[in-house]
Backbone as numpy.savetxt, mean C-alpha at the origin, in Angstrom:
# Nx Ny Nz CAx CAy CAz Cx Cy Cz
7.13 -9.73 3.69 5.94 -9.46 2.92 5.76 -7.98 2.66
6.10 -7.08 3.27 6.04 -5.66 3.47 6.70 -5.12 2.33
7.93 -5.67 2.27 8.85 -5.53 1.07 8.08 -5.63 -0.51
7.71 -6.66 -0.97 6.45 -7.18 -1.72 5.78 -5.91 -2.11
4.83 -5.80 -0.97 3.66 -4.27 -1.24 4.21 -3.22 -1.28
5.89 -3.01 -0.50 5.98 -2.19 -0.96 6.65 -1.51 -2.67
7.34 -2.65 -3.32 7.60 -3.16 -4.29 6.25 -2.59 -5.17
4.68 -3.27 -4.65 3.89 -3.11 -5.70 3.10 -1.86 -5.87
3.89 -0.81 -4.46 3.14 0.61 -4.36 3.81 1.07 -5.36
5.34 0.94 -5.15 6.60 1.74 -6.50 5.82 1.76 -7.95
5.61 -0.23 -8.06 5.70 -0.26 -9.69 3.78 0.43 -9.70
2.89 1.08 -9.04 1.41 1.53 -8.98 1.82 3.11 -9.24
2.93 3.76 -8.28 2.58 4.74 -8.27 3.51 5.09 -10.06
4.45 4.29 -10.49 5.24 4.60 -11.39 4.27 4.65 -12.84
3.25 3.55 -12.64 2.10 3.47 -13.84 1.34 4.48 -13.92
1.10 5.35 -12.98 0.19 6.04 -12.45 1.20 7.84 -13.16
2.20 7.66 -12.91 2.87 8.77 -12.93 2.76 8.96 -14.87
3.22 8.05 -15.86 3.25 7.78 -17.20 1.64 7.78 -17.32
0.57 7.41 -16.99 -0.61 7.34 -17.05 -0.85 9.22 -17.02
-0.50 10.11 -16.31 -0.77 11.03 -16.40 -0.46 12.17 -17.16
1.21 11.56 -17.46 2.13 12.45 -18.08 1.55 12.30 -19.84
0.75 10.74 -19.98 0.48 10.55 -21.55 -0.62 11.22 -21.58
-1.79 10.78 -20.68 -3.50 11.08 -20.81 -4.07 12.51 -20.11
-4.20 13.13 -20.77 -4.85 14.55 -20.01 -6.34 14.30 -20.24
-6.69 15.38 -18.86 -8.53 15.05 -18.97 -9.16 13.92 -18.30
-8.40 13.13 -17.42 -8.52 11.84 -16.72 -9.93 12.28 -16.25
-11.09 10.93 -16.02 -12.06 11.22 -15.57 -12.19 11.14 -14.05
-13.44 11.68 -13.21 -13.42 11.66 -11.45 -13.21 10.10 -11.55
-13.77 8.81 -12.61 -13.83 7.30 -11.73 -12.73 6.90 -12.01
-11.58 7.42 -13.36 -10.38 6.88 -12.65 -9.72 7.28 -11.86
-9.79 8.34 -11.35 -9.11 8.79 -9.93 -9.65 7.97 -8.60
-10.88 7.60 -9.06 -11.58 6.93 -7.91 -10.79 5.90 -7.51
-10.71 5.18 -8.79 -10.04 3.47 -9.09 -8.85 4.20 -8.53
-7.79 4.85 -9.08 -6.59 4.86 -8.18 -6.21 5.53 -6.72
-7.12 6.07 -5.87 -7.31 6.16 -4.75 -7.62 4.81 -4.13
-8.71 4.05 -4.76 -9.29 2.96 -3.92 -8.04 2.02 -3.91
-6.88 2.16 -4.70 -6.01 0.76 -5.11 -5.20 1.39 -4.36
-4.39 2.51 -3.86 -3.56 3.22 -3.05 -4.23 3.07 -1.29
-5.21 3.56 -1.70 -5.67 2.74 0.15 -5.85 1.38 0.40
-6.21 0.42 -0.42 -5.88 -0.99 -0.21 -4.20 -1.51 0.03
-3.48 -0.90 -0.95 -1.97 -1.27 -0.48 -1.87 -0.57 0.75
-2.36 0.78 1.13 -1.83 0.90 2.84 -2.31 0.24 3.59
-3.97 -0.23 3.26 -4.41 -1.03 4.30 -3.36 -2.70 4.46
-3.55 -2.91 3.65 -2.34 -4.17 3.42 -0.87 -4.05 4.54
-0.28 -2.45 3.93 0.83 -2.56 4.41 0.73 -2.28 6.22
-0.43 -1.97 6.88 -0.68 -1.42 7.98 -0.78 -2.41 8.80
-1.82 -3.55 8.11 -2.51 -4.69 8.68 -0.83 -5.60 9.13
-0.10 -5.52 8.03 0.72 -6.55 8.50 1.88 -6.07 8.90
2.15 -4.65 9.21 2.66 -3.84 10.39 1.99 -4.40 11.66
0.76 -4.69 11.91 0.36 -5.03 12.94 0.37 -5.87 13.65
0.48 -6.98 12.77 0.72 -8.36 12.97 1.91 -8.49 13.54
2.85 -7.83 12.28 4.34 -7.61 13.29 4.46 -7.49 14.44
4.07 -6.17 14.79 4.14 -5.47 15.97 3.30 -6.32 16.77
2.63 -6.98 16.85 1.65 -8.07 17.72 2.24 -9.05 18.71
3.15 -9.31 17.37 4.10 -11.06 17.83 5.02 -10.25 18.50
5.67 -9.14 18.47 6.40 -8.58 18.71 6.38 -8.35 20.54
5.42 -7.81 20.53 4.88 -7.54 21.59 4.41 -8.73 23.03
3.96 -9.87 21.97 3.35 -10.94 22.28 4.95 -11.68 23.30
6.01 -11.86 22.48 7.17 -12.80 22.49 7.99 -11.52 23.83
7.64 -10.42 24.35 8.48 -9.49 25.04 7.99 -9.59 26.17
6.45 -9.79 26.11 5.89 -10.30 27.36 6.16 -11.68 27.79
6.35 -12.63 27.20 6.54 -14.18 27.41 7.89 -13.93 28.10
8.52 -13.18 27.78 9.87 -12.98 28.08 10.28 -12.64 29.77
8.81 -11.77 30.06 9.08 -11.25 31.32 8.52 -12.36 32.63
């Protein structure tokens, strides 16, 4: 799944890069909007780092 988001940070930050290079003068709320959509994919990608690391953790102890 990690793969996925991270897939959908590439094709965000790549829109984002042509979004700037065409439009000069961008306003503060679309910067807002693309901050808020850049911390949702980390939160995403963090949360299910965690999860990982959970079971991970979970299955090393069962072990002992």
């Amino acid at each position: 799944m990690s793969e996925a988001l991270l897939r959908a940070y590439c094709a965000l930050a790549n829109r984002l890069y042509d979004l700037r290079a065409s439009e000069r003068g961008a306003g503060a709320i679309e910067y807002g909007i693309i901050v808020a959509l850049i911390a949702a994919i980390i939160v995403a990608i963090l949360r299910d780092l965690g999860t990982s690391t959970r079971g991970a953790i979970r299955s090393g102890n069962r072990g002992l």
